[in-house]
C-alpha positions in Angstrom: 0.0 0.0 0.0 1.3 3.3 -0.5 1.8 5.5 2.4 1.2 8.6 0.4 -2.3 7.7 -0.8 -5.2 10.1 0.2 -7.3 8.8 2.5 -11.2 8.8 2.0 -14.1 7.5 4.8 -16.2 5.1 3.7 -19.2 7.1 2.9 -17.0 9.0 -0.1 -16.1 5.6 -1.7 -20.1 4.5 -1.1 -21.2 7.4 -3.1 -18.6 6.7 -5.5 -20.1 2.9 -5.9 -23.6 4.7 -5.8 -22.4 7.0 -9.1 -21.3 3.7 -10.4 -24.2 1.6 -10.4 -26.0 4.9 -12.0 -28.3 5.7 -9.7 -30.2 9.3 -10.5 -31.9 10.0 -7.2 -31.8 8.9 -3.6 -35.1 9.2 -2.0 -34.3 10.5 1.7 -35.9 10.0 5.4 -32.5 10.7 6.9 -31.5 9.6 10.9 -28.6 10.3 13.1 -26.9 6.7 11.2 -26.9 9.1 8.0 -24.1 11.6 9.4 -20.9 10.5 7.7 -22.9 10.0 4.5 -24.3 13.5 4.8 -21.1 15.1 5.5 -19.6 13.4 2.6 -22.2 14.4 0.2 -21.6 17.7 1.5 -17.8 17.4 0.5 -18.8 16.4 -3.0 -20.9 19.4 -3.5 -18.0 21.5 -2.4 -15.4 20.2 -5.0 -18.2 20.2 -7.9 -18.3 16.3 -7.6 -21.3 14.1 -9.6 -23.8 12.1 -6.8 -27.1 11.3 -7.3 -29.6 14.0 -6.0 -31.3 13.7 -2.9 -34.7 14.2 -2.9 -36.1 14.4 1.5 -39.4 12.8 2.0 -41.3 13.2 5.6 -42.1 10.0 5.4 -40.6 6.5 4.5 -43.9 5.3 2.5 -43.3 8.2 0.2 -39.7 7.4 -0.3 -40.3 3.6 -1.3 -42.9 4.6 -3.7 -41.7 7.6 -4.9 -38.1 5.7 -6.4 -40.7 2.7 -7.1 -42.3 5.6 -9.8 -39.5 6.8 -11.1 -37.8 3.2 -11.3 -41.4 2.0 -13.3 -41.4 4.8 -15.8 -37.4 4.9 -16.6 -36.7 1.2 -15.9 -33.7 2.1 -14.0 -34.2 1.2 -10.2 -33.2 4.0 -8.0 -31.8 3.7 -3.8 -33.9 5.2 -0.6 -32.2 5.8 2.2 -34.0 5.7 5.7 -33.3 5.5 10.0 -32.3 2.4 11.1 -34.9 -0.1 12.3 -37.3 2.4 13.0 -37.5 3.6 9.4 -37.3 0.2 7.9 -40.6 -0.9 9.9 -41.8 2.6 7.8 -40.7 1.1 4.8 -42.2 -2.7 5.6 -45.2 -1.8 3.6 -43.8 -0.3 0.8 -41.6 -3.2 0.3 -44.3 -5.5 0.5 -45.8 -3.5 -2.8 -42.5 -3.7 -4.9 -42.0 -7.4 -4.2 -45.1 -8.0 -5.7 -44.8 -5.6 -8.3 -41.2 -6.7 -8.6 -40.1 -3.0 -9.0 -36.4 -3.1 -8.1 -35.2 -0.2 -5.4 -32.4 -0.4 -3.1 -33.9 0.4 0.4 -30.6 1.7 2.2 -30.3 2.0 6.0 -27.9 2.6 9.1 -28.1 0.2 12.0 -27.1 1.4 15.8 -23.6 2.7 16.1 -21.9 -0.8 17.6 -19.4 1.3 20.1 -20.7 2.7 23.5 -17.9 5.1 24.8 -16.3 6.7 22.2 -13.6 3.9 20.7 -14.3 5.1 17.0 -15.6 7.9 15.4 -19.4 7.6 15.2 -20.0 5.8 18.7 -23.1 5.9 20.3 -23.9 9.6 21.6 -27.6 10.1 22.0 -30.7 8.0 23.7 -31.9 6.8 20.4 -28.8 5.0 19.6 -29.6 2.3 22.3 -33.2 1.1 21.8 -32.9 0.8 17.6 -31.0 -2.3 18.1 -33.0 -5.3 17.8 -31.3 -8.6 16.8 -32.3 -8.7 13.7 -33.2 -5.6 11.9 -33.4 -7.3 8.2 -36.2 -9.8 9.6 -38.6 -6.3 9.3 -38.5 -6.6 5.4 -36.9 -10.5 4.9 -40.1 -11.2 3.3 -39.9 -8.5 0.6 -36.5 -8.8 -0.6 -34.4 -10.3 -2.7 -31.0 -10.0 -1.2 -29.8 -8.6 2.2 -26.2 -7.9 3.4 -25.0 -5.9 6.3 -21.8 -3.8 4.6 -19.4 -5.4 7.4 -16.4 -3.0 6.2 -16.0 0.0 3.6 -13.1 -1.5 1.6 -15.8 -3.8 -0.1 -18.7 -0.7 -0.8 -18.5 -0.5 -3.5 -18.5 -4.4 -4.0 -21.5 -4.8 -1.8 -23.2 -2.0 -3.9 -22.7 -3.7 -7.0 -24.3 -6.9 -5.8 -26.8 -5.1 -4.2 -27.9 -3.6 -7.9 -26.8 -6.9 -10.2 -29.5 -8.8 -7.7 -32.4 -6.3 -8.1 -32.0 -5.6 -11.3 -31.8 -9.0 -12.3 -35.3 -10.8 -13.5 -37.4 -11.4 -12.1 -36.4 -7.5 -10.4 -37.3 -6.6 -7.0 -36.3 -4.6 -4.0 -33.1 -5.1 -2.0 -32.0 -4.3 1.6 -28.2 -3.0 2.8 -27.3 -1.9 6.0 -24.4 -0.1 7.4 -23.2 0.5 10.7 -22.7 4.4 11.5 -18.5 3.3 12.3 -18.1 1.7 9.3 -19.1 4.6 7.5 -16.6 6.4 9.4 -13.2 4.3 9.1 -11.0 5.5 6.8 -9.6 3.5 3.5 -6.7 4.6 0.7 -7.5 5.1 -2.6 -5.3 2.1 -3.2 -7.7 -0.7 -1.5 -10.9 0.4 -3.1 -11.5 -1.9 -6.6 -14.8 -1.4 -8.7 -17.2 -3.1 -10.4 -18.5 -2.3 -13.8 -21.6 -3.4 -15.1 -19.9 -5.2 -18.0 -18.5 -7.4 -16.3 -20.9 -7.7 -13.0 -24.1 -6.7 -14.2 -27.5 -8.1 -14.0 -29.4 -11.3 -15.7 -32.1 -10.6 -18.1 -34.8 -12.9 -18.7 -34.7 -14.3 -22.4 -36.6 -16.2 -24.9 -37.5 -20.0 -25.1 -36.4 -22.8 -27.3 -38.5 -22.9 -30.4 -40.3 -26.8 -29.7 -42.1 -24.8 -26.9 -43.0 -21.8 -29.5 -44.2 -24.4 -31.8 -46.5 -26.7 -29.7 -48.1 -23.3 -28.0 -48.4 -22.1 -31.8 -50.2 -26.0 -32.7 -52.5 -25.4 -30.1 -53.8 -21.7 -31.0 -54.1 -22.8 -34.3 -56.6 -25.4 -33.6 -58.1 -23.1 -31.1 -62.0 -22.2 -31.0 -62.1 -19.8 -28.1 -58.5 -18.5 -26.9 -58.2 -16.8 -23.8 -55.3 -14.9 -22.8 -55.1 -13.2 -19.3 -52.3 -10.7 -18.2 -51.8 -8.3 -15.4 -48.1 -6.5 -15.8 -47.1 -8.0 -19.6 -46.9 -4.1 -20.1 -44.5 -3.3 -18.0 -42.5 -3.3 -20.9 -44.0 -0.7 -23.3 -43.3 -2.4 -26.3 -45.3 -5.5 -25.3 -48.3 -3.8 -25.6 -48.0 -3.0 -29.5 -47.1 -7.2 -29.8 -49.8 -8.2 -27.7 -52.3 -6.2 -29.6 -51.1 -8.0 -33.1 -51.0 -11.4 -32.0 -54.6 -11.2 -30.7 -55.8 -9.3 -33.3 -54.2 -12.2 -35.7 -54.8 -15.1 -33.8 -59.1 -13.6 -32.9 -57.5 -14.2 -28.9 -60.1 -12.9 -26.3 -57.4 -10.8 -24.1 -58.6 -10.4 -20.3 -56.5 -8.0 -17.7 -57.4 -8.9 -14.7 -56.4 -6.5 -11.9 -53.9 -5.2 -14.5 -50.6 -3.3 -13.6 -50.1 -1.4 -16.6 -51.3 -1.3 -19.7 -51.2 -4.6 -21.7 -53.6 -4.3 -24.4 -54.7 -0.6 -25.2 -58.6 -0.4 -24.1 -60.4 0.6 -27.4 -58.4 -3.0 -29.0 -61.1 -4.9 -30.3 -59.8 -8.1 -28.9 -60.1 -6.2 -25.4 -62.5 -8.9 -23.3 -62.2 -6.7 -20.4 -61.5 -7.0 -17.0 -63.3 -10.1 -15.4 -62.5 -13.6 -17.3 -64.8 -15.6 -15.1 -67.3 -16.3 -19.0 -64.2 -16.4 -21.2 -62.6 -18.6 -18.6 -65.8 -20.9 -18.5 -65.9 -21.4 -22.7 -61.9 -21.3 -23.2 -60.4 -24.2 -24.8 -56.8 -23.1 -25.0 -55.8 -20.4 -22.7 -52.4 -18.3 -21.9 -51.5 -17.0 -18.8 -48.8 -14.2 -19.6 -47.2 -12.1 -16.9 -50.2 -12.2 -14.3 -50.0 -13.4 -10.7 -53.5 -13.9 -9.5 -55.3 -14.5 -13.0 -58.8 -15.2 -11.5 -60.2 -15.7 -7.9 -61.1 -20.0 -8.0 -63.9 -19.5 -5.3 -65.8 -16.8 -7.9 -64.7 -18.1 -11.1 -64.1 -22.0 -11.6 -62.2 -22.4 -14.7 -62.9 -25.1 -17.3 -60.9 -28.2 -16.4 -60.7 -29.3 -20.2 -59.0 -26.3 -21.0 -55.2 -26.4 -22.5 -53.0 -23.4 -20.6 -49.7 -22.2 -21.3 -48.0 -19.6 -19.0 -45.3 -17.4 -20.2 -43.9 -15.3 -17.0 -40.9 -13.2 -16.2 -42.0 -15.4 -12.8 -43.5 -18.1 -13.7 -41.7 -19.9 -10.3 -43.7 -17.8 -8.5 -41.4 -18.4 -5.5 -42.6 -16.0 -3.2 -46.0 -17.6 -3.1 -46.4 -20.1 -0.7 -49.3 -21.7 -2.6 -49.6 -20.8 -6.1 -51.6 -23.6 -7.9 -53.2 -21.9 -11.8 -52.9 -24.3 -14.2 -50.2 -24.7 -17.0 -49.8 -27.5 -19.2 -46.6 -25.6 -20.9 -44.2 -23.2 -18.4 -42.2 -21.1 -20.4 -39.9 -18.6 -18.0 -38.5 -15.6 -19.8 -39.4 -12.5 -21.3 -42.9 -12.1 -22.5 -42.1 -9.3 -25.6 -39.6 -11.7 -26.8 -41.2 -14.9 -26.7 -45.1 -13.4 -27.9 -43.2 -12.2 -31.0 -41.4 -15.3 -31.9 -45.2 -17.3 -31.2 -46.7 -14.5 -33.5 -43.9 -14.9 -36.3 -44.6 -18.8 -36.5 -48.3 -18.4 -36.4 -47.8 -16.0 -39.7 -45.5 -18.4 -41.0 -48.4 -21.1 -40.7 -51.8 -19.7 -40.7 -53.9 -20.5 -43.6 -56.8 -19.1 -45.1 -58.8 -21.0 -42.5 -57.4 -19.9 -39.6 -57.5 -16.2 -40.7 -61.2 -16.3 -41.5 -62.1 -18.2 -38.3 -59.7 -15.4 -36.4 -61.0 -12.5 -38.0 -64.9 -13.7 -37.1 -63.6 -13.9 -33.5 -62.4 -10.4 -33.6 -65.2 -9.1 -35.2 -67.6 -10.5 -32.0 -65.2 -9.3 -29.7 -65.3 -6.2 -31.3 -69.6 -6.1 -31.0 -68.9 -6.9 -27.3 -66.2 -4.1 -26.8 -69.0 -1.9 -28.2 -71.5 -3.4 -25.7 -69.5 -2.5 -22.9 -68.5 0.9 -23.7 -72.1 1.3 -24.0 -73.1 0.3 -20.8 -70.6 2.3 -19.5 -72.0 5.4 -21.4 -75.5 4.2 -19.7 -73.7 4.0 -16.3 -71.8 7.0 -16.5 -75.3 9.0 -17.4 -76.6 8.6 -14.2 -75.4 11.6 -11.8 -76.2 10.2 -8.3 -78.1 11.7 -5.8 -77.7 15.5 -3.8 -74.7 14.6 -1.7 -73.6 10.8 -3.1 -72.5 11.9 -6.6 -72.3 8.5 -8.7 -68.3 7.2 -9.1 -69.0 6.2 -13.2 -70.3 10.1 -13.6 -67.4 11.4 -11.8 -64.5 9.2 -13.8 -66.5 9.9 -17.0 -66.1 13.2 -16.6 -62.7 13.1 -15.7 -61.4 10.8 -18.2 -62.6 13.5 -20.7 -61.1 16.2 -19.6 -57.8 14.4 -19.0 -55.0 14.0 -21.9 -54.8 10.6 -23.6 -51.2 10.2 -22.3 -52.1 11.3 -18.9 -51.1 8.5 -16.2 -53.7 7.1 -14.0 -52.6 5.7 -11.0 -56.2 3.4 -10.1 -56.3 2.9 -6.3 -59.7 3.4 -6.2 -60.3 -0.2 -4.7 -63.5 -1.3 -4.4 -64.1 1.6 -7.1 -61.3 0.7 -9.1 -63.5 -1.2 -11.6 -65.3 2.2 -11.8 -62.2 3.6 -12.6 -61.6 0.9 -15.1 -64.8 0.9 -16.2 -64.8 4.7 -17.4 -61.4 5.5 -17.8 -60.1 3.8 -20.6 -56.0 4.0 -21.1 -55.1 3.4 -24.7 -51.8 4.5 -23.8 -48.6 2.2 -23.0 -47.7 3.5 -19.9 -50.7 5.5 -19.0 -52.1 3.4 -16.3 -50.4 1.8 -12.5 -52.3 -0.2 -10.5 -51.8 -1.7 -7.2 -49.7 -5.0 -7.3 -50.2 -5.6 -3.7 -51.9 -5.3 -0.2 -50.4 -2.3 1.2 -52.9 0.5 0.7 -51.3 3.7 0.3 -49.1 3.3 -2.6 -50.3 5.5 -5.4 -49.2 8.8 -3.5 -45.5 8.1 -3.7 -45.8 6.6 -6.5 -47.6 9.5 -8.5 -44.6 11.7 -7.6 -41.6 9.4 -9.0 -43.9 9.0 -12.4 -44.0 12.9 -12.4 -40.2 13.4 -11.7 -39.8 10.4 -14.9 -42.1 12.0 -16.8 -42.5 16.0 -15.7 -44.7 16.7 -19.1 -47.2 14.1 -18.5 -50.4 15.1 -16.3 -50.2 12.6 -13.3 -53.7 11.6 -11.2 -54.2 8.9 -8.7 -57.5 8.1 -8.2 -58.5 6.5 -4.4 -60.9 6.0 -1.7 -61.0 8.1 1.6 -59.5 5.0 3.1 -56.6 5.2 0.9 -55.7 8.6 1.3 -55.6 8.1 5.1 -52.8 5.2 4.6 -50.8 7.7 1.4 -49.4 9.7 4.3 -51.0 12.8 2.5 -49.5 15.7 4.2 -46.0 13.7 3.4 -46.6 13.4 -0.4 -48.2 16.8 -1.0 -44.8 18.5 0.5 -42.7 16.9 -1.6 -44.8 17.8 -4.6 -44.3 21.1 -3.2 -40.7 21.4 -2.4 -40.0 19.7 -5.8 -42.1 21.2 -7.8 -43.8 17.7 -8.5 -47.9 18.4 -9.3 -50.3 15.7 -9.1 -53.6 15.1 -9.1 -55.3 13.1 -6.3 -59.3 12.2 -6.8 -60.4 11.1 -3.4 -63.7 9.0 -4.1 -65.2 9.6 -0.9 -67.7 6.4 0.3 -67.5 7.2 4.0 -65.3 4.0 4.8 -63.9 0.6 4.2 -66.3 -0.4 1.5 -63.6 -3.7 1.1 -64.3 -4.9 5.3 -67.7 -4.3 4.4 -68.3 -6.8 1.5 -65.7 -9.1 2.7 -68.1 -9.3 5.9 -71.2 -10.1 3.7 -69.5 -12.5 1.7 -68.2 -15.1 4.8 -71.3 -14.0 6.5 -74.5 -13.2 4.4 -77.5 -13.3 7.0 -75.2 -12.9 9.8 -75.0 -10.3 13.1 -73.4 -7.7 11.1 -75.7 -7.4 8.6 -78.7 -7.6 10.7 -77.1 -4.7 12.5 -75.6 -2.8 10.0 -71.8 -3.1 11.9 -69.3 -3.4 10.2 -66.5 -1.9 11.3 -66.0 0.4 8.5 -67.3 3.8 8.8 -65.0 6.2 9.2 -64.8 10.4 10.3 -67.6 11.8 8.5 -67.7 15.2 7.1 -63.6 15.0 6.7 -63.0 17.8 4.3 -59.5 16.5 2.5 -59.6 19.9 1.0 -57.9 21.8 3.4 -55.0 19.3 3.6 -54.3 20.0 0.4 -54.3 24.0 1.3 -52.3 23.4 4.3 -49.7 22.5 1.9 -50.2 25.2 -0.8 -51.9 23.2 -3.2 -55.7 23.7 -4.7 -58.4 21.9 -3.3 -62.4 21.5 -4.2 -64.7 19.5 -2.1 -67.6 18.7 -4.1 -71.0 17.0 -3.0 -73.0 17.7 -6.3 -72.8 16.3 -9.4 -72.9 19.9 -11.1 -70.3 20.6 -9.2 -67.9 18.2 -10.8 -66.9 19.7 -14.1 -65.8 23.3 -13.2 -63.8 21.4 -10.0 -62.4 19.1 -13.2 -61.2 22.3 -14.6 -59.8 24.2 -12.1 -58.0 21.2 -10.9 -56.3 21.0 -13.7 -55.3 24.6 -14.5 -53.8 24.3 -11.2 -51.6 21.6 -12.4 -50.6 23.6 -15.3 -49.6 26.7 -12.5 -47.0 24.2 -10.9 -49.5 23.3 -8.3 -50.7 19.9 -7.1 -54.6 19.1 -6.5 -57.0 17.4 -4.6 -60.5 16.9 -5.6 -62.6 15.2 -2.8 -65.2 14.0 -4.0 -68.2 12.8 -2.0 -70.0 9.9 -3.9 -72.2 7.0 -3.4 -71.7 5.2 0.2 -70.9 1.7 1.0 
């Protein structure tokens, strides 16, 4: 080693590994761990030095979400760094979300400061540093993650980082967890024992094709096909999927279902667009596909047809982190959906004869007439304004669907009036529509703000339920909008509770206590007005109760969004 060296800590050679796996942004709920990292981002300011921005989030479930955004509409997964144990627990449901929707962020925290009286720099000094200790901090978000490591010295940061980022960038993606003592961050290391890592030649696995017997017996079956089915959830994750998916279907006359879709798979106004419940199709299907979906229909509502032929093309087609995952597939193929539905649609085209064409095209053309039906209904449904005080949800998404820009982004966490949203907000769109891939209410508020960072031209709306903007941490989401200049829309569709315990109760129980008494545990506040949050924080707000109310509120909304400002529209509609 050479004596004459310069010396760095180790948080200058971790935000040199953090330049080098390219990360844009960290997302930030800082803690007392954070101080040597803070100090040396302060020194790299001062000498003009590259490090990804920082952006400070009040609360951990706006961090997560927010790099979750950014990472879903760039494809680049981004870091989030929070306090210890404490903000890891913050982070737990967050977490939960990205596994499913295998989004890949690096959730980055300190642990306790290992020292007690002063042996090395960073020791313990303050109250705090002794109760956010527990013996095993990872276990919070073990669940969640992909990979965890504890950084157990700074001459292999930038190692650890790189593994850190090769594993959750890796398909299937997903979320990571690092830790760091606040010492180790501290100790000092020459330029000379520091080695990096380039992507070339440690970067991450991308899912591929499949061999060509498996393309050819799926392509035998759809050409014998009557009544194809083909279900997906995130296939459009990937933008390009989208324009794939809507060829093959229209070629092959393949009823295409998204069931509790992520993104946008199949742009709404296709004519091979079978909507969003398969439980018919799935009934009268003799061939069916399964392509990048998790949860492709609920067995105690919709029995599928046990004569029906599946294959199932998935980025995760293991589905490892289900325990018990048991949809049907007679033909597992694990890889990338774009590539593999474009080899199946280049054999079919190689194959298809005039037969096949004329039966496909007749398919289209009734799923076409049913397409029509729907949007009809929806029209019907959309007609009917509600009642003084309960304005009706179809109205209310009618009307703002046609205000909105066709490239707008929809974030749909309406839940149990997200098939309203669904229903009435058509995205045509790649990219134009997130939904929730998980349990963890609260997602879409984060989330809105990363897509707006991605994409600052596009107009960004997520559409809840009062129960959802509780769990969004409002107040923490609507200050980073306004510190960053970040607008977003948020459409509160305002039932008066948990419209989800509600039903769930009826369903186990459909002549029992609860009903007969009306309980069931899920009214909440009334006469919350969510307007003034959004005022508290600078941004506009309308509370609306009446139907012709909703238009002008539509419109000034959205001029507010034009003037830099974020929105909230509560809107009171029909109760549970």
């Amino acid at each position: 080693m050479d004596t004459n060296e310069a010396r760095h800590a180790t948080a200058h050679y971790f935000l040199e590994g953090l330049n080098e796996i390219g990360f844009d942004y960290l997302f930030c709920n800082f803690g007392t761990d954070h101080a040597p990292l803070i100090e040396a981002m302060a020194q790299f300011r001062r000498d003009g030095r590259k490090l990804p921005a920082t952006v400070l989030c009040p609360h951990e479930n706006t961090a997560v979400h927010m790099a979750a955004g950014y990472a879903i509409a760039t494809g680049r997964g981004q870091g989030v760094m929070v306090h210890v144990d404490a903000g890891t627990a913050n982070s737990a449901m967050a977490l939960h979300n990205l596994c499913r929707a295998r989004v890949p962020v690096m959730l980055m925290a300190g642990k306790a400061p290992f020292t007690t009286r002063g042996e090395l720099l960073g020791t313990r000094d303050t109250y705090v540093h002794f109760v956010q200790e527990p013996f095993d901090q990872a276990s919070i978000v073990r669940p969640y993650t992909k990979w965890e490591y504890n950084l157990p010295s700074g001459v292999i940061a930038k190692e650890a980082l790189r593994r850190a980022h090769t594993v959750m960038e890796s398909d299937p993606k997903g979320p990571v967890y690092l830790t760091f003592p606040r010492e180790t961050l501290t100790d000092s290391w020459s330029e000379g024992q520091i080695r990096s890592y380039p992507a070339e030649r440690f970067g991450a696995v991308a899912a591929r094709g499949v061999d060509a017997g498996s393309i050819e017996l799926l392509a035998n079956r759809l050409l014998a096909a009557e009544r194809p089915l083909l279900i997906s959830a995130y296939a459009g994750r990937n933008h390009a999927t989208v324009a794939v998916l809507d060829e093959l279907a229209r070629f092959a006359g393949i009823r295409v279902v998204e069931f509790n879709p992520l993104y946008v798979n199949l742009p709404h106004d296709s004519p091979c667009h079978g909507g969003f419940m398969p439980a018919k199709a799935l009934a009268e299907a003799d061939v069916g596909l399964l392509v990048d979906v998790d949860v492709p229909w609920i067995p105690s509502d919709m029995p599928d047809n046990p004569a029906t032929w599946w294959a199932h093309i998935d980025v995760d087609a293991e589905k490892r982190n289900f325990p018990i995952w048991t949809f049907p597939g007679n033909l597992r193929m694990a890889g990338d959906s774009h590539r593999i539905l474009s080899d199946l649609l280049a054999v079919l085209k190689a194959r298809a004869d005039d037969a096949f064409k004329t039966r496909a095209a007749e398919r289209v053309k009734t799923l076409a007439a049913e397409g029509a039906a729907r949007r009809e209904q929806a029209a019907k449904a959309a007609a009917n304004r509600g009642k003084p005080g309960e304005i009706s949800p179809h109205y209310l998404c009618a009307a703002l669907a046609k205000a909105l820009p066709s490239d707008a982004v929809v974030l749909n966490e309406a839940i149990r009036n997200g098939p309203v949203v669904m229903q009435q907000m058509p995205r045509t769109t790649p990219g134009s529509l997130v939904g929730l891939s998980g349990g963890g209410l609260g997602f879409s508020g984060g989330m809105a703000l990363g897509l707006k960072l991605a994409w600052p031209e596009r107009t960004v709306v997520q559409v809840v339920g009062d129960g959802t903007f509780y769990f969004s941490n409002p107040q923490s989401t609507l200050a980073v909008g306004r510190q960053y200049k970040l607008p977003v829309l948020t459409v509160v569709l305002d039932n008066t509770g948990w419209a989800a315990v509600k039903e769930a109760t009826l369903r186990v129980y459909p002549d029992g206590e609860a009903k007969a008494a009306a309980d069931y545990g899920s009214v909440l506040a009334p006469d919350m007005d969510f307007s003034k949050v959004a005022e508290a924080a600078g941004a506009h707000g309308e509370l609306v109760s009446d139907s012709d109310a909703v238009e002008g509120a539509i419109v000034r909304c959205l001029a507010a969004l034009k003037e830099g400002r974020s929105a909230v529209l509560h809107a009171r509609v029909t109760k549970l």
